[in-house]
C-alpha positions as CSV (number, residue, x, y, z in Angstrom):
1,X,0.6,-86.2,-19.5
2,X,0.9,-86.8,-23.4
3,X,-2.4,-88.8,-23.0
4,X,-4.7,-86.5,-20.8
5,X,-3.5,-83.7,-23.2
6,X,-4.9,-85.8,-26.4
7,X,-8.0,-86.8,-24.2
8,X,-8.7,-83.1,-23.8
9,X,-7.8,-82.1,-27.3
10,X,-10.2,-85.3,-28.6
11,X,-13.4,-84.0,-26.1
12,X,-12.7,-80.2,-27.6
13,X,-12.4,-81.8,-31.0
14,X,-16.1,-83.3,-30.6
15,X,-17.6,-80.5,-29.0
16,X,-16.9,-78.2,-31.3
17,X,-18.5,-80.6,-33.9
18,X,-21.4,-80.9,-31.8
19,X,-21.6,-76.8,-31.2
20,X,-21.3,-76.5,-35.1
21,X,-24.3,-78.9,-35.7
22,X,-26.6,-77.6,-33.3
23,X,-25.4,-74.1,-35.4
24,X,-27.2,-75.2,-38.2
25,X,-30.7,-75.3,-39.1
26,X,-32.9,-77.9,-39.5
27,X,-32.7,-77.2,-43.2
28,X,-29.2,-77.5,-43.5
29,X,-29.4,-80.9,-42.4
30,X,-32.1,-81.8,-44.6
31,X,-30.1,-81.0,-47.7
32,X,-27.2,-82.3,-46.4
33,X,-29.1,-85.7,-46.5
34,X,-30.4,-85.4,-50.0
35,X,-26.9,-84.7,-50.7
36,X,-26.1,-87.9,-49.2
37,X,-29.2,-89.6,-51.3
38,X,-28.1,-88.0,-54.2
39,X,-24.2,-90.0,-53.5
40,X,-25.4,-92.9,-53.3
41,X,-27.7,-93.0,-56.6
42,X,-24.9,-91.8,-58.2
43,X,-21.8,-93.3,-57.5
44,X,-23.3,-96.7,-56.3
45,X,-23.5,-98.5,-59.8
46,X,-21.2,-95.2,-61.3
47,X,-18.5,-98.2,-62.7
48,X,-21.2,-101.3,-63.4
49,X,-21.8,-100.3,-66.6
50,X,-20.1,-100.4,-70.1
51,X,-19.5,-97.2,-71.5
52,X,-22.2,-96.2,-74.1
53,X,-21.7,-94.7,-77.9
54,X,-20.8,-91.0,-76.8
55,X,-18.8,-92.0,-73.9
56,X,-16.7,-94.0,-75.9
57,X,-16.0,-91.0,-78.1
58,X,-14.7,-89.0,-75.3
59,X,-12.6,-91.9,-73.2
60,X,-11.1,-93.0,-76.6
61,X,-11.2,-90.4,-79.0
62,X,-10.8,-87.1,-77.0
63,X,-9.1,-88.1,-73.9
64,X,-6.6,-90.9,-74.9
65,X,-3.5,-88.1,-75.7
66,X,-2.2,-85.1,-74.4
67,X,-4.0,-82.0,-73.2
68,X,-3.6,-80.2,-76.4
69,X,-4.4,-83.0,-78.5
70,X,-7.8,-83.3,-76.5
71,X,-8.3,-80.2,-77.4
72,X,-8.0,-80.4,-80.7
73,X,-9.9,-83.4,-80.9
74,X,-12.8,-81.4,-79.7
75,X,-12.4,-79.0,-82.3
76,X,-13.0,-81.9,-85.0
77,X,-14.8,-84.4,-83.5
78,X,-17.4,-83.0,-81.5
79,X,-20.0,-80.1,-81.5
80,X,-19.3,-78.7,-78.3
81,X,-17.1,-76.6,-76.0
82,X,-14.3,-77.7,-74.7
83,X,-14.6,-76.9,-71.2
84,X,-15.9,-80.3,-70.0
85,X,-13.3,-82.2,-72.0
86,X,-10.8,-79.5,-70.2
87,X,-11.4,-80.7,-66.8
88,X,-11.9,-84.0,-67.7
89,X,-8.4,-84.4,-69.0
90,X,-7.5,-82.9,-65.9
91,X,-9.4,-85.4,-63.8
92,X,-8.6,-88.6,-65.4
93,X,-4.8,-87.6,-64.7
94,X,-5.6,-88.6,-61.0
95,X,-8.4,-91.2,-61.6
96,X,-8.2,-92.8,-64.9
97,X,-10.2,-93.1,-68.0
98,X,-11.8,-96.0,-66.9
99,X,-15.8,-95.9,-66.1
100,X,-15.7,-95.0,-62.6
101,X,-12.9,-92.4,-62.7
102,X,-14.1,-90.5,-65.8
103,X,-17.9,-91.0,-64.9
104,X,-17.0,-89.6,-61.1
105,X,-16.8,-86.2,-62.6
106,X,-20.3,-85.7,-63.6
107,X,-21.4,-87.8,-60.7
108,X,-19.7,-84.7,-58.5
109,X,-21.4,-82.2,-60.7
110,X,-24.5,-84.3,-60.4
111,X,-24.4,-84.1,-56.9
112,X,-23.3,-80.5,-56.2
113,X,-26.4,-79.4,-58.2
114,X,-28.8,-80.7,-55.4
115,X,-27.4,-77.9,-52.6
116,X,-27.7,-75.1,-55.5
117,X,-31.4,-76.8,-56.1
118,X,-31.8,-75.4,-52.8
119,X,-30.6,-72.1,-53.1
120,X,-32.5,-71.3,-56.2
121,X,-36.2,-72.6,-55.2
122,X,-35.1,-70.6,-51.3
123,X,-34.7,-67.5,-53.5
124,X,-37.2,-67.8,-55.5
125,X,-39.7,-69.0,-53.0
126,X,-38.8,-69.5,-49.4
127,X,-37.2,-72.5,-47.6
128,X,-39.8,-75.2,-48.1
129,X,-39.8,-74.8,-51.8
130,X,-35.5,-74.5,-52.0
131,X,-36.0,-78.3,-50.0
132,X,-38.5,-79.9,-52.1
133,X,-36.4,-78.4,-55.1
134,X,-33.5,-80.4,-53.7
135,X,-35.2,-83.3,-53.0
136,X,-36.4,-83.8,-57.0
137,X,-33.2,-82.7,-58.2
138,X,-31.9,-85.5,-55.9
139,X,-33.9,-88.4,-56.8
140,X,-34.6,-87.2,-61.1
141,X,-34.0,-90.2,-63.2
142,X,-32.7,-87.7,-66.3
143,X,-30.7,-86.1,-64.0
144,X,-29.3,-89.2,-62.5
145,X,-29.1,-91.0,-65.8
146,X,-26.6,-87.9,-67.2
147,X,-24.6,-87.9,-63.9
148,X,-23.3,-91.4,-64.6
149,X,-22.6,-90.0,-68.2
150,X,-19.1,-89.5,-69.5
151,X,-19.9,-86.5,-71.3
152,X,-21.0,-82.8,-70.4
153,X,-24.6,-82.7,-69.6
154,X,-24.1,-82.9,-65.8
155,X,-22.0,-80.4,-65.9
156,X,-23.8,-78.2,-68.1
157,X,-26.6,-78.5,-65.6
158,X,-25.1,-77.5,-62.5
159,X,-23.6,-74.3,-64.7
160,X,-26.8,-73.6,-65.7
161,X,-28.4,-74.0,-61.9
162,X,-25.8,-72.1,-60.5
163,X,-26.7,-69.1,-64.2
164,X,-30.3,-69.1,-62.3
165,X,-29.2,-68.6,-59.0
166,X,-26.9,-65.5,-60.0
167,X,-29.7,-64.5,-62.3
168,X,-32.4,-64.4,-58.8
169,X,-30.4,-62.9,-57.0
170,X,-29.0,-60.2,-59.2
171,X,-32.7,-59.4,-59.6
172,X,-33.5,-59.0,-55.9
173,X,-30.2,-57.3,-54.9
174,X,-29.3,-55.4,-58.0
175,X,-25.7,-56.0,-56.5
176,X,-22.7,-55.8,-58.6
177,X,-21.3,-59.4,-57.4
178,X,-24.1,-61.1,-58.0
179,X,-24.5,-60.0,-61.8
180,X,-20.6,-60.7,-62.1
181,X,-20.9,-63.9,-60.8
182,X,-24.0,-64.6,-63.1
183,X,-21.9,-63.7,-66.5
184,X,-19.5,-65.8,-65.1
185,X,-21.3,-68.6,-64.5
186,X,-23.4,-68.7,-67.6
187,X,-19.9,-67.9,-69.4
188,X,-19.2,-71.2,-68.1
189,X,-22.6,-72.9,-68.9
190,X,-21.7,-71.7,-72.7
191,X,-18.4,-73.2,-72.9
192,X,-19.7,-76.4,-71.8
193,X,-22.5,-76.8,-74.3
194,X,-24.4,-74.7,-77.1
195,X,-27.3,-75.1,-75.9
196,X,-26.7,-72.9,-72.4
197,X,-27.2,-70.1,-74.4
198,X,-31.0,-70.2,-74.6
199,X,-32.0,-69.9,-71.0
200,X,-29.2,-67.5,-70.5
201,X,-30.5,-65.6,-73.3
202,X,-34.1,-65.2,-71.2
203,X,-32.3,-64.6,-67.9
204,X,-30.4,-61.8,-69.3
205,X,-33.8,-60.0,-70.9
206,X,-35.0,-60.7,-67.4
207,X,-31.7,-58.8,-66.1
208,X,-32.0,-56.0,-68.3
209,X,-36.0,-55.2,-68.3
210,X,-35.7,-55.2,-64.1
211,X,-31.9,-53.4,-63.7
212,X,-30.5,-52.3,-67.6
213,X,-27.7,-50.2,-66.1
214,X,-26.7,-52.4,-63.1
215,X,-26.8,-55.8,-65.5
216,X,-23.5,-54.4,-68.2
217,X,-20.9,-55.7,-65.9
218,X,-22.3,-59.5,-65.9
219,X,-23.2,-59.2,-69.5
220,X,-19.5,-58.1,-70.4
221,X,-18.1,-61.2,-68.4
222,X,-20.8,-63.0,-70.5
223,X,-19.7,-61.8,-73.6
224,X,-16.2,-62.3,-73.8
225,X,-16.7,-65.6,-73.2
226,X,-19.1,-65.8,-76.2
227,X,-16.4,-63.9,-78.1
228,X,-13.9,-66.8,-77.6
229,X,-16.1,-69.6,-78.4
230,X,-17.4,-67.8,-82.0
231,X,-14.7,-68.8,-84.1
232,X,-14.8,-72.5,-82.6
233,X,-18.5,-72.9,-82.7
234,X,-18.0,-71.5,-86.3
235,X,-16.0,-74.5,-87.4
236,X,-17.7,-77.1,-85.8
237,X,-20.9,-76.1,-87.1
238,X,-19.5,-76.7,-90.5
239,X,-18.7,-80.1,-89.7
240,X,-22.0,-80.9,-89.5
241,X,-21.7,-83.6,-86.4
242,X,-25.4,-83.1,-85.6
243,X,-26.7,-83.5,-88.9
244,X,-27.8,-86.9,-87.5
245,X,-30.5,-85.9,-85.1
246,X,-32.8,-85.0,-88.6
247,X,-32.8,-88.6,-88.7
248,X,-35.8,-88.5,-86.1
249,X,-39.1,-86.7,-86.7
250,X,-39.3,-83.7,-84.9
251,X,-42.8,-85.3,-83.2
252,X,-41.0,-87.9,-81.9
253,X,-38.5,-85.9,-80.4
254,X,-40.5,-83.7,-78.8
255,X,-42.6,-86.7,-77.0
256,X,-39.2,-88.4,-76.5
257,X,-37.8,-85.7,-74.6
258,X,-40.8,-85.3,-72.0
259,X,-40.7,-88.6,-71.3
260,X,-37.1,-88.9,-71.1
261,X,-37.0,-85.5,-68.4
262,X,-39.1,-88.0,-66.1
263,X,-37.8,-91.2,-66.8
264,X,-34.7,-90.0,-67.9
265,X,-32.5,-92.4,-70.8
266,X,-34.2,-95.6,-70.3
267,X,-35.3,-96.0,-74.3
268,X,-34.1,-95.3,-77.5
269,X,-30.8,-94.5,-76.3
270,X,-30.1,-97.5,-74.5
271,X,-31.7,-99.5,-77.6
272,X,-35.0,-100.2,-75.8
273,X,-38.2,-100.0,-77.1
274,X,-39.8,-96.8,-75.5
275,X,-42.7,-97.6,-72.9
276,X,-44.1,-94.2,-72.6
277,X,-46.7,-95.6,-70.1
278,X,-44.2,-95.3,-68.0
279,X,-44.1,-91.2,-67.9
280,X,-47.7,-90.7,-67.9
281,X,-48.3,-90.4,-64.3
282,X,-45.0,-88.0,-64.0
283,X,-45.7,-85.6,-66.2
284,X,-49.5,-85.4,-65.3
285,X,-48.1,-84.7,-62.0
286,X,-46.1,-82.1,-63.1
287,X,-49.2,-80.5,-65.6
288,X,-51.0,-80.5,-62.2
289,X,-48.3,-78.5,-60.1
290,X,-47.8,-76.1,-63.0
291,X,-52.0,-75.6,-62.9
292,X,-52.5,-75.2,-59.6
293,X,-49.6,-72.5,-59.4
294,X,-52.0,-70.7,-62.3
295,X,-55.3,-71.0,-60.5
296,X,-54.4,-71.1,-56.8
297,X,-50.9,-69.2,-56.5
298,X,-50.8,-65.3,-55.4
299,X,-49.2,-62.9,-57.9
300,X,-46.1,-63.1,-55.6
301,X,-46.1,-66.6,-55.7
302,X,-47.2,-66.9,-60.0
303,X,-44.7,-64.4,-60.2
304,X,-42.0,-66.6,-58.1
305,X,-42.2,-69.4,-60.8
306,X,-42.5,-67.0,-64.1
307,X,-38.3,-66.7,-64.3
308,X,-37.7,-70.7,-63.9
309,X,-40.8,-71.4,-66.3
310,X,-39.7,-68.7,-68.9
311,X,-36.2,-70.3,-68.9
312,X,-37.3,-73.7,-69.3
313,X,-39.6,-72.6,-72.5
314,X,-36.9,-70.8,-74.1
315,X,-34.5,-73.7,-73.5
316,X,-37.0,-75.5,-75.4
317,X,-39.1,-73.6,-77.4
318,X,-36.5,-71.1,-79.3
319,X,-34.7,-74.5,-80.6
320,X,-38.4,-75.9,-81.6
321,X,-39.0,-72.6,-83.5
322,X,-35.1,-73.0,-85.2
323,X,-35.9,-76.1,-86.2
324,X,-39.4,-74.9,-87.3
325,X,-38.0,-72.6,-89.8
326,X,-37.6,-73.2,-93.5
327,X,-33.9,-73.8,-94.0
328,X,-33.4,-73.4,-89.9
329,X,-31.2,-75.7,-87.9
330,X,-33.0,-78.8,-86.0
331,X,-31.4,-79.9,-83.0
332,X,-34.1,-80.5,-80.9
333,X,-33.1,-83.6,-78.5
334,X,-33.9,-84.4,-75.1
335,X,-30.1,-83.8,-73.7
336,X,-29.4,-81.1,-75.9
337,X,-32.5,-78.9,-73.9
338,X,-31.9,-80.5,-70.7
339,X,-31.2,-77.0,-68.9
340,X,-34.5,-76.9,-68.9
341,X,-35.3,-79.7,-66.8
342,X,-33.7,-78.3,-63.3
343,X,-36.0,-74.9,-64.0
344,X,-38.9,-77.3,-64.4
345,X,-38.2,-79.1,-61.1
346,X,-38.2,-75.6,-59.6
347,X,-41.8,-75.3,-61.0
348,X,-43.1,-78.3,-59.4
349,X,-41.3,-77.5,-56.1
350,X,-43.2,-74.1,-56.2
351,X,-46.5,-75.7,-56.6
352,X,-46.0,-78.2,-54.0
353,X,-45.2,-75.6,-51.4
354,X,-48.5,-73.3,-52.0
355,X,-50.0,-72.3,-48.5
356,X,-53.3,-72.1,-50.5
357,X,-53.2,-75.6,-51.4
358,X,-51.1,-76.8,-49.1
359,X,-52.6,-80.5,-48.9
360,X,-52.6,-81.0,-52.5
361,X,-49.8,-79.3,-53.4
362,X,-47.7,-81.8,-51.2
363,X,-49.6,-84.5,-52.5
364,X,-48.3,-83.6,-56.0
365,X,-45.0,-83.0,-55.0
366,X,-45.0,-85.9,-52.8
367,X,-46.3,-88.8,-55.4
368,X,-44.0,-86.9,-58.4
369,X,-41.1,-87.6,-55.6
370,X,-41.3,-91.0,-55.0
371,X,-42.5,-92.0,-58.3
372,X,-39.1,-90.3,-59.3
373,X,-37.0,-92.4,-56.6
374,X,-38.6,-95.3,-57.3
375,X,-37.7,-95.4,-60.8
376,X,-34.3,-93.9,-60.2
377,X,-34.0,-97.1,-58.1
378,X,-35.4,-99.5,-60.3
379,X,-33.3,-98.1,-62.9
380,X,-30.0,-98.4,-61.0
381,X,-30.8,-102.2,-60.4
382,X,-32.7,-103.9,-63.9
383,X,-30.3,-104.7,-66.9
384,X,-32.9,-103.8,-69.3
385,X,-32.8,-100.0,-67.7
386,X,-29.3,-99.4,-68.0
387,X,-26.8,-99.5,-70.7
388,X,-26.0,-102.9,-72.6
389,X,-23.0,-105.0,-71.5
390,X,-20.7,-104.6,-74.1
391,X,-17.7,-105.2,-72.0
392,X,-19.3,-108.7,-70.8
393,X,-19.7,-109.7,-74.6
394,X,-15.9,-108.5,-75.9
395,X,-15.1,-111.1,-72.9
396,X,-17.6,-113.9,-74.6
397,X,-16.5,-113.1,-78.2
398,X,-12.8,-113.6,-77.6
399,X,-10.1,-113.1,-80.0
400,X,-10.9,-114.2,-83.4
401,X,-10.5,-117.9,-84.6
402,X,-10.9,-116.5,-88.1
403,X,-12.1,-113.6,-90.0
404,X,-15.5,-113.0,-88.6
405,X,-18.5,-110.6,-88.5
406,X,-20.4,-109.4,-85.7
407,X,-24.2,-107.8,-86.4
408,X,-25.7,-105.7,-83.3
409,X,-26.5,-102.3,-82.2
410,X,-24.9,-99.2,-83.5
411,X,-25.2,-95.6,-82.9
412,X,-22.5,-93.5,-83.8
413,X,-19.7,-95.2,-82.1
414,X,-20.4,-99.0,-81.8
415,X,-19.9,-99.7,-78.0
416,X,-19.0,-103.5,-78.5
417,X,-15.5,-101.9,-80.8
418,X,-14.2,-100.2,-77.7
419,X,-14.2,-103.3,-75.8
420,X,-12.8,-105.7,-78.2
421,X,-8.9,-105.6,-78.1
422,X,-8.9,-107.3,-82.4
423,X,-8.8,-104.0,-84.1
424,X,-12.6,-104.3,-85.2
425,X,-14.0,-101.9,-87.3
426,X,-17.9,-100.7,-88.8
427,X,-18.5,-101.1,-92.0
428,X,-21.4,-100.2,-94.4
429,X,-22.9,-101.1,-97.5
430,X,-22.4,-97.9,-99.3
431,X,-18.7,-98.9,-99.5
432,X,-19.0,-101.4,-101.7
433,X,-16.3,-104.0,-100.8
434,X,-17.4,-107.6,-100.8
435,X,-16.9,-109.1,-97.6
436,X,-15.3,-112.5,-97.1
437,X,-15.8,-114.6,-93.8
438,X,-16.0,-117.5,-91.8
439,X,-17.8,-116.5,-88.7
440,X,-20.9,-114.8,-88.1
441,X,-21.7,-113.2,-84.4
442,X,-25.2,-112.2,-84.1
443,X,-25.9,-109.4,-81.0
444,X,-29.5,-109.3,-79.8
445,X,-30.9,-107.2,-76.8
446,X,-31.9,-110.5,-74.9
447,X,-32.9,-114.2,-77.1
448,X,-34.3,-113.2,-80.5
449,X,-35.9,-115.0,-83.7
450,X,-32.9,-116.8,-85.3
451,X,-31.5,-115.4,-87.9
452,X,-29.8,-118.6,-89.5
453,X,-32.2,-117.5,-92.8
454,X,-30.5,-114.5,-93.2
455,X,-27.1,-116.3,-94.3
456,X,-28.6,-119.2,-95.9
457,X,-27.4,-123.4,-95.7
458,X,-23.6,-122.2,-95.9
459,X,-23.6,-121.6,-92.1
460,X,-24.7,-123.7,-89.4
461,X,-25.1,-122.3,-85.6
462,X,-22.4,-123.3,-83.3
463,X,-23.1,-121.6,-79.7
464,X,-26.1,-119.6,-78.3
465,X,-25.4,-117.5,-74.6
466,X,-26.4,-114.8,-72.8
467,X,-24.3,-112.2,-71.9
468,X,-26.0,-109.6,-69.2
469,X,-29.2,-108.6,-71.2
470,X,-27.7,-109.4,-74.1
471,X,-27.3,-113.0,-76.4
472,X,-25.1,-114.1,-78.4
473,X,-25.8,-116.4,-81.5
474,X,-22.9,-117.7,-82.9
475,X,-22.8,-118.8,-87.0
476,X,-19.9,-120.6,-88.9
477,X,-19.2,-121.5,-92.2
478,X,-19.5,-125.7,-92.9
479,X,-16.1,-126.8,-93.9
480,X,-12.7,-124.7,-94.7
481,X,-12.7,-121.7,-96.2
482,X,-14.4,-118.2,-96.8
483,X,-17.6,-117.1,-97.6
484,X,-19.3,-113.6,-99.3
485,X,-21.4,-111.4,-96.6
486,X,-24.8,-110.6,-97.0
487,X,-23.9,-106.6,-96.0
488,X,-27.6,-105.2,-97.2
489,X,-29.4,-108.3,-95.5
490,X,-27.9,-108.7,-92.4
491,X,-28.5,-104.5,-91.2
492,X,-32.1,-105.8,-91.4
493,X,-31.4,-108.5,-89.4
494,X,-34.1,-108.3,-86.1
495,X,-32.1,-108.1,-83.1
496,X,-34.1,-105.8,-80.7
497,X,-32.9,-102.7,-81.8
498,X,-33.7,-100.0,-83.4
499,X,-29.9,-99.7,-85.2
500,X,-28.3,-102.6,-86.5
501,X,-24.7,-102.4,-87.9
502,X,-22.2,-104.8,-88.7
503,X,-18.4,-104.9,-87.3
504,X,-15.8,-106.8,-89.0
505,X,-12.0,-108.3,-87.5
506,X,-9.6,-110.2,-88.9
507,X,-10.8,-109.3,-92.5
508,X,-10.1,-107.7,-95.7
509,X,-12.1,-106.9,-99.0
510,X,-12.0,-109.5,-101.2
């Protein structure tokens, strides 16, 4: 009896799933796939890789204490909101601060902006466009680069996605919910990062030139969140984290960052020499779908992809002109404007999905999309396209034998001192200690021309080994005793990389 009432219960069970799926549209199940796709990019090498320079700032530095004391450590140590460091303190208390379980969160906001990719290209221009919208959001290197990124850009994108969803709607409707829901979501955007405040800025003069009376709720919701945040945005601004970005000329930027929206962080930041052959055929691609949207689209259709166009220009441009100015702020970096980037997408699926150019329009869209999974792919599996493995050479370095010094790649945070357990610490020149040791490590982003010169007979080389993509040259002093660093000599020291610094352990100034 028990069993034929289980049998029956089981057969219900699985029709109703099968009823519920023939519910659903072909669409539905489209997006539910590149959903899926979307997963598995993301999470399949989500814990393969050593954390990287910012990461290590927030698993170490912000995270490592209570919840208040993360967020006080956002208050001085970074320059931006706290709400991503929020929920991440929240989420490591289930999974960790390991690279999987903090990384997971932006791998779920990663992955939660490819449905809302959907929604927005379906309101802006009909249900082929919201699919091919999802499918680039799905398969974009940046966007699958930041989504494997301990820090707040994934987060900030889906916030921002979900801003221009709110914002399309709320012009089409004119409902109160929807403008509500559009302060509160780009609210949210701006306590995640700064930088949410330009596109929002553009949505809400779109808001207000179509519906000025209607848009005051959504822009109170709005406000009061930018009323909180002022006093904190005040004091980190003095702190002058970001001063560093000046560093880079503004040209270079600007190149780096369309490359990098295509190709996402497979350069500079990873300490690779940039190869911008490899963006060329992307962003022609994208130049094409932007031109044929100019000189074959309708006016409905032109129209369609003014608002995601205007949002990714002001996401860009107003922090160009900022930086422009004389005496103006420059903070002009590819991941600082990358709200842009899902607008952009949104562009391209527009001009893929023209009914007067139908053939090349999906043509364009079609050879930008699996150019953009194919790299995504390629990234995910070569060494040289993912971050260094810092973890694998703290393994290979060991505890120290004596005091030593270890020359290799620093930005900000030197990845390789998170992963050694010897107390290891950066030092510079400006300082002005003299340095005694008996060991020196040498770093290189794969084999590199030996450096024995730069520390003259004293030393002799006593191990050479790769370690991932990187190599390890090992130099010790020739009998007992200590010797005096070259500091000035060895940050010159040609290892690959753009940035060479020089950690210490087991050492004092002499």
């Amino acid at each position: 009896m028990e069993a034929a009432t289980f049998d029956r219960g089981r057969a219900t069970f699985a029709q109703s799933l099968r009823e519920a799926a023939r519910a659903r549209s072909r669409a539905f199940w489209i997006v539910a796939g590149l959903t899926v796709l979307a997963a598995a990019l993301r999470f399949a090498t989500l814990g393969v890789q050593a954390y990287h320079h910012d990461e290590i700032v927030t698993a170490s530095r912000v995270l490592r204490g209570s919840f208040w004391h993360a967020m006080d450590a956002v208050g001085f140590s970074e320059s931006a909101p706290p709400l991503y460091y929020a929920l991440a303190w929240l989420w490591t208390q289930a999974t960790g601060t390991g690279e999987f379980g903090l990384r997971s969160l932006s791998a779920v906001a990663g992955v939660a902006t490819v449905p809302v990719g959907y929604l927005v290209g379906r309101e802006l221009h009909g249900r082929r466009t919201g699919l091919w919208a999802a499918a680039l959001v799905a398969v974009s290197p940046m966007l699958l680069w930041y989504s494997q990124e301990a820090r707040a850009y994934a987060l900030l994108v889906l916030l921002c996605a979900l801003s221009l969803l709110y914002c399309a709607r709320a012009r089409q409707s004119g409902g109160q919910r929807d403008f509500v829901l559009w302060g509160l979501f780009s609210g949210l955007a701006l306590a995640t990062h700064y930088f949410a405040f330009f596109p929002i800025l553009a949505e809400a003069i779109w808001l207000i030139a179509r519906r000025r009376r209607a848009s005051l709720p959504g822009l109170g919701v709005l406000g009061l969140f930018a009323l909180a945040l002022a006093p904190l945005a005040y004091h980190q601004t003095s702190l002058a984290h970001a001063e560093w970005i000046g560093n880079f000329t503004l040209g270079h930027r600007l190149w780096e960052t369309a490359a990098t929206f295509v190709t996402g962080e497979t350069t500079d930041i990873i300490a690779r020499h940039p190869h911008p052959e490899q963006s060329f055929l992307p962003l022609a691609l994208a130049l094409a779908a932007l031109a044929l949207i100019a000189v074959r689209g309708s006016r409905a259709e032109r129209r369609a992809a003014a608002l995601p166009l205007s949002l990714a220009l002001a996401a860009i441009g107003v922090p160009l002109a900022l930086a422009l100015v004389p005496g103006g702020k420059d903070f002009v970096l590819a991941r600082n404007v990358i709200p842009a980037l899902v607008p952009l997408l949104i562009v391209v699926a527009i001009g893929a999905t023209l009914p007067s150019a139908r053939r090349l329009g999906s043509a364009i869209g079609a050879t930008f999309l699996v150019y953009s999974l194919a790299f995504s792919v390629w990234a995910s599996a070569a060494p040289q396209l993912q971050r260094p493995d810092w973890d694998v050479v703290a393994d290979r370095l060991g505890e120290p034998r004596a005091p030593r010094a270890m020359v290799t790649w620093v930005l900000g945070e030197a990845s390789l001192r998170y992963y050694l357990s010897t107390g290891a610490f950066q030092v510079v020149p400006s300082e002005g200690y003299d340095w005694l040791v008996h060991e020196v490590d040498f770093i290189s982003d794969g084999p590199a021309p030996s450096p024995a010169h730069l520390l003259g007979p004293g030393f002799r080389e006593t191990a050479a080994e790769s370690a991932g993509r990187l190599y390890i040259r090992r130099f010790e002093r020739r009998g007992p005793g200590l010797a005096p660093l070259p500091l000035r000599r060895l940050r010159g020291a040609d290892l690959n990389f753009r940035n060479v610094g020089v950690l210490m352990d087991g050492i004092g100034p002499g």
